[in-house]
C-alpha positions in Angstrom: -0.6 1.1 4.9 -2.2 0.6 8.6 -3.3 3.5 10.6 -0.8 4.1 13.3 -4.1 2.9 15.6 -4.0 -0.1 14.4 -0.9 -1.2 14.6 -0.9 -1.6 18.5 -3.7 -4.0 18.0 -1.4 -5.9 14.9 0.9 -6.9 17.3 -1.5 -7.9 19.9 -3.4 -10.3 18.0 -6.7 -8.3 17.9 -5.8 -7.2 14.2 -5.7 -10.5 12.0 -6.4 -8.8 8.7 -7.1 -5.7 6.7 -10.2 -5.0 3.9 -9.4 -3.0 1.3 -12.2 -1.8 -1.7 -11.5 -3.4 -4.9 -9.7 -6.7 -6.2 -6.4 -6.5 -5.0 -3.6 -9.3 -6.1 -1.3 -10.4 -2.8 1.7 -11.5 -2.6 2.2 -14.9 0.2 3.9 -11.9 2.4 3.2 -8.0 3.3 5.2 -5.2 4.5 2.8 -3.3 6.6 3.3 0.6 6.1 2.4 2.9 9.2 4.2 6.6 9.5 6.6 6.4 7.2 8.5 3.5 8.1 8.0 -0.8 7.3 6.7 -1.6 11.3 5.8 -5.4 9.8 6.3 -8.2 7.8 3.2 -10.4 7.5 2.9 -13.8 6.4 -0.4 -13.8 4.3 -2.7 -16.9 5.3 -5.7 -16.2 3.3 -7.3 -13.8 0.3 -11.0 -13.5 -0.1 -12.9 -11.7 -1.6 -16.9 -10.5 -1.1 -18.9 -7.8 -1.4 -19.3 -5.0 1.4 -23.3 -6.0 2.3 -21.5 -9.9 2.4 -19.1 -8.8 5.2 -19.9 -10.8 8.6 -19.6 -10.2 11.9 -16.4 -12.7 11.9 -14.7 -10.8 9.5 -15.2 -7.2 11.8 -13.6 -9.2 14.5 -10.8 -10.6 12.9 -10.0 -6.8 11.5 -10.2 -5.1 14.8 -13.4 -4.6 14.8 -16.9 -4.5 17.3 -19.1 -5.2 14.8 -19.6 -5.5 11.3 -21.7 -2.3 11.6 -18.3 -0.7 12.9 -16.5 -2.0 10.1 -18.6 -1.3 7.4 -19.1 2.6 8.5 -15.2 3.0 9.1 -14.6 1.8 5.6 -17.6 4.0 3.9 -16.0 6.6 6.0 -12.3 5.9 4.8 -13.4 5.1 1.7 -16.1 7.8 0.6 -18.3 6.2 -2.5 -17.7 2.7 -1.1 -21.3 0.6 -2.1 -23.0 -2.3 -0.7 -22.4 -3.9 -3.8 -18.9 -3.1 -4.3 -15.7 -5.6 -3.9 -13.4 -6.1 -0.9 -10.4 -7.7 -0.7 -9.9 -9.5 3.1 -6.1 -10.3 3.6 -6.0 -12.8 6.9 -2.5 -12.7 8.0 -0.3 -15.3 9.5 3.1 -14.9 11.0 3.8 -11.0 11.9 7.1 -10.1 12.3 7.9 -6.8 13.6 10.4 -4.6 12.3 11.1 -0.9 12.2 12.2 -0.2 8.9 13.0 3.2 7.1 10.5 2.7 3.4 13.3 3.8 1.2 15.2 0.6 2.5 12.5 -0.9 0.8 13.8 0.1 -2.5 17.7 -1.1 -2.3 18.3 1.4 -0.1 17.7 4.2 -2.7 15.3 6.9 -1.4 12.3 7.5 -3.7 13.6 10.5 -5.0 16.5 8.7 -6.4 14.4 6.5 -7.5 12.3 8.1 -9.4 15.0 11.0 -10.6 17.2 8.1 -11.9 13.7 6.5 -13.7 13.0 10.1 -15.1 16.1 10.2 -16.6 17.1 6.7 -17.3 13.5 4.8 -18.7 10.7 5.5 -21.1 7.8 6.3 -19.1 4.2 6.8 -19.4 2.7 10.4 -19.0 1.0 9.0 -15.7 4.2 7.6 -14.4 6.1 10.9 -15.5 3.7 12.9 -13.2 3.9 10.6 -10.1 7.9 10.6 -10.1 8.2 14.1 -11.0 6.1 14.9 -8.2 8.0 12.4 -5.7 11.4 14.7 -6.9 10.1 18.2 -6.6 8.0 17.6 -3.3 11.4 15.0 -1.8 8.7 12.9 0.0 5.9 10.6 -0.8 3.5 11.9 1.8 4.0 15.6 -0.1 3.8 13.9 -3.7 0.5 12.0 -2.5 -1.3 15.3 -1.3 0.7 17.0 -4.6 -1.3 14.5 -6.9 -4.2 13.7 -4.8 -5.2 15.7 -2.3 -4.2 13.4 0.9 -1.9 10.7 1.8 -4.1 7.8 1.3 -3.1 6.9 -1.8 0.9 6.8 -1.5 0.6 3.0 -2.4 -0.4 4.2 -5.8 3.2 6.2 -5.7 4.8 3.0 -4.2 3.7 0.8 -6.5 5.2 2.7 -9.4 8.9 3.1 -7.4 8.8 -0.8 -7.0 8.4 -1.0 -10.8 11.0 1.7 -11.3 13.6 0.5 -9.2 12.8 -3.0 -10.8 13.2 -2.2 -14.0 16.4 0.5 -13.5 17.9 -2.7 -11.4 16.1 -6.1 -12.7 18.4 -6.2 -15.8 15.4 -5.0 -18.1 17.5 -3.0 -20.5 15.3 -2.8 -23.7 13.2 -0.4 -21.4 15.7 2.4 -20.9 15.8 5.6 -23.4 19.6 4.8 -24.6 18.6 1.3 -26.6 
C-alpha cells in the first residue's frame, strides 16, 4: 500500500523504496496498492533490514524523504508505538512498471467478497480467518472490513494477505483443505 502522495513521486524516481515496521518476507516483485486499485509493479532490488535509530540520511532520500528526521517522525506518526529499537524492513525497488489495475483482478478476477464467501463456505478455516472474510462479505469491501476489524484502513494488507491464501487454496489444487474431504 503507498499513500496516494507518494505515488507521484514513484514514478518520478524520487521514491526508490518503502520502510515498513517489522520483518517482512518479499517477494523479487511488488504490486504497489494506492486507492483501491494495483497503480505498480515493482521489481524489488534489495531487502534490508535495521533498526529505526540505524536509519540514515541515504535511506530518507531514497524513500522520498528530506531527512532522516522526516522519515523517522512520519513513520512514528504512521506507525504510533514505533521504537528506536524496533525493526524495519527497507524494500529498494528496481524496474516500476505502471499499471492501473482493479485489486480484485488481483485475485483471478474474483472480487474479495467472492473470495472469501466461496472460502467461508468451501475451506476449514481458523476463527481469525473466519472473522476477516466474514467481515470482507458483510461490509462488500476491504476498506469497510478493515475499519470493521480495525478501526482504519491501514491494515487491509492483513485482509489481503488472507484472500491471497484463500483464493490459493480454493484454486491451487489443495483439496485436503476443503470441509467436503
Amino acid at each position: 500500500m503507498l499513500s496516494s502522495k507518494y505515488v507521484k513521486a514513484l514514478f518520478e524516481g524520487r521514491k526508490k523504496s518503502t520502510i515498513r515496521p517489522g520483518v517482512l518476507r518479499v517477494a523479487d516483485k511488488v504490486y504497489i496498492h494506492s486507492r483501491g486499485r494495483i497503480v505498480a509493479i515493482a521489481d524489488v532490488e534489495q531487502v534490508i533490514y535495521k533498526r529505526v535509530k540505524e536509519l540514515t540520511e541515504e535511506d530518507a532520500v531514497m524513500d522520498g524523504f528530506k531527512s532522516r528526521e522526516e522519515l523517522v517522525a512520519y513513520l512514528k506518526k504512521r506507525y504510533p508505538g514505533l521504537r528506536d529499537d524496533a525493526v524495519v524492513t527497507i524494500v529498494k525497488f528496481g524496474k516500476v512498471t505502471k499499471v492501473d489495475i482493479p485489486e480484485e483482478l488481483h485475485y483471478g478476477g474474483l472480487t474479495p467478497v467472492e473470495i472469501a464467501a466461496m472460502a467461508l463456505n468451501k475451506l476449514k478455516l481458523s476463527k481469525r480467518e473466519q472473522e476477516i472474510l466474514k467481515a470482507v462479505v458483510e461490509t462488500g469491501s476491504l476498506r469497510k472490513a478493515a475499519i470493521k476489524l480495525f478501526g482504519n484502513v491501514d491494515r487491509r494488507g492483513v485482509i489481503r494477505r488472507v484472500l491471497r491464501r484463500m483464493y490459493k487454496r480454493l484454486y491451487g489444487g489443495v483439496e485436503d483443505q476443503t470441509k467436503d474431504h
